[in-house]
N, C-alpha and C positions, 0 to 999 in steps of 0.2 A: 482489578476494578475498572479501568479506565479502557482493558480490552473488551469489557460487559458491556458499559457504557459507550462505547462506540458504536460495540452491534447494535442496540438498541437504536441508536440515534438512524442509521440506516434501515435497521428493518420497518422502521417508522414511515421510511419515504415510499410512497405507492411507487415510484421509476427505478426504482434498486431494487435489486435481490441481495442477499449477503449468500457469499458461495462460500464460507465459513469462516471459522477464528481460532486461528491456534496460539499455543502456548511458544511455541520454539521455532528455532529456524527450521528444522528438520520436518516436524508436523505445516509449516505454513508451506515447503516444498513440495510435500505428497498433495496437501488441500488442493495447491496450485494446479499441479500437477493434473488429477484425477479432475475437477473441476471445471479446468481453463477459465478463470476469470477473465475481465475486460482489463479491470483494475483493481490490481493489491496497497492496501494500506499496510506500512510496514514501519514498526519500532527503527530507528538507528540503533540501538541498544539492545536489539531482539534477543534472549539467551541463544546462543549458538551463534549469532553473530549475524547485525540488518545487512551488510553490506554481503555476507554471505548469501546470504538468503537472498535478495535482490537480484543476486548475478545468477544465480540456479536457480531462480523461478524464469526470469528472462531467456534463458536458457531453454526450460522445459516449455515453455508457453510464448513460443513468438508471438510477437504482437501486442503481448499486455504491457499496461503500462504500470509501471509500481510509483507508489506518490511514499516519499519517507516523510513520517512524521516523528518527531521530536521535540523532546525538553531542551536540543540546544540549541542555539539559534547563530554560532561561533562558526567558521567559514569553516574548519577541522573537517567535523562531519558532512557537511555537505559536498565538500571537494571527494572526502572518502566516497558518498553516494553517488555523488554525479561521475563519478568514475566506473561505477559499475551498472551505469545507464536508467538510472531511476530519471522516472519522466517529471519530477514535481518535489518541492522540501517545503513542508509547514509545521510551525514550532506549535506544540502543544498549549494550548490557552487561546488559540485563537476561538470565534465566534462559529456555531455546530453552521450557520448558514455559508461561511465559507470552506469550510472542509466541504459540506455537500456540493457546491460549487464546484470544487476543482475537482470530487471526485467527478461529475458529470462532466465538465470538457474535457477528461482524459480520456473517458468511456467513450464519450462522441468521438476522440481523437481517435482512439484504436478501433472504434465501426468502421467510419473513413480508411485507417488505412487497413483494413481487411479484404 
């Protein structure tokens, strides 16, 4: 539900494209992959595993940036993400105007550095 409601809230903005939405780490790797987004939003908790997924989408797509978002807000996961190079951490219940937000300075940040 909240991965519906995400797309929606981006497909919403005329400056974003959403280059898709998967269910798994596996499916948001190929998405990545075939795609090359600017910027992935990524569960910590993603089934198959965010920190996985982060490090092999970074991997397959130099350059993007991955922003994890999460229900925790506990230094745990974020040390796990920022370990495997996610550009950004915002805990789920924030306001849709700052998600859109940092999704667009990452985007602006990975045009920059391309």
């Amino acid at each position: 539900m909240l991965r519906t409601a995400l797309a929606d809230v981006i497909e919403a903005q005329p400056d974003l494209v959403l280059a898709g939405s998967a269910a798994d780490a596996d499916e948001a790797i190929r998405l990545a992959t075939v795609r090359r987004p600017h910027v992935v939003v990524l569960d910590v908790r993603f089934p198959g595993g965010g920190p996985y997924a982060a490090e092999q989408i970074l991997r397959a797509v130099p350059g993007a940036r991955v922003l994890a978002f999460s229900a925790y807000g506990d230094q745990g996961p974020r040390t796990e993400m920022a370990a495997v190079g996610v550009a950004g951490y915002l805990v789920k219940g924030i306001a849709n105007a700052q998600l859109l937000a940092e999704i667009r300075a990452l985007g602006a940040e990975a045009l920059r550095a391309a």
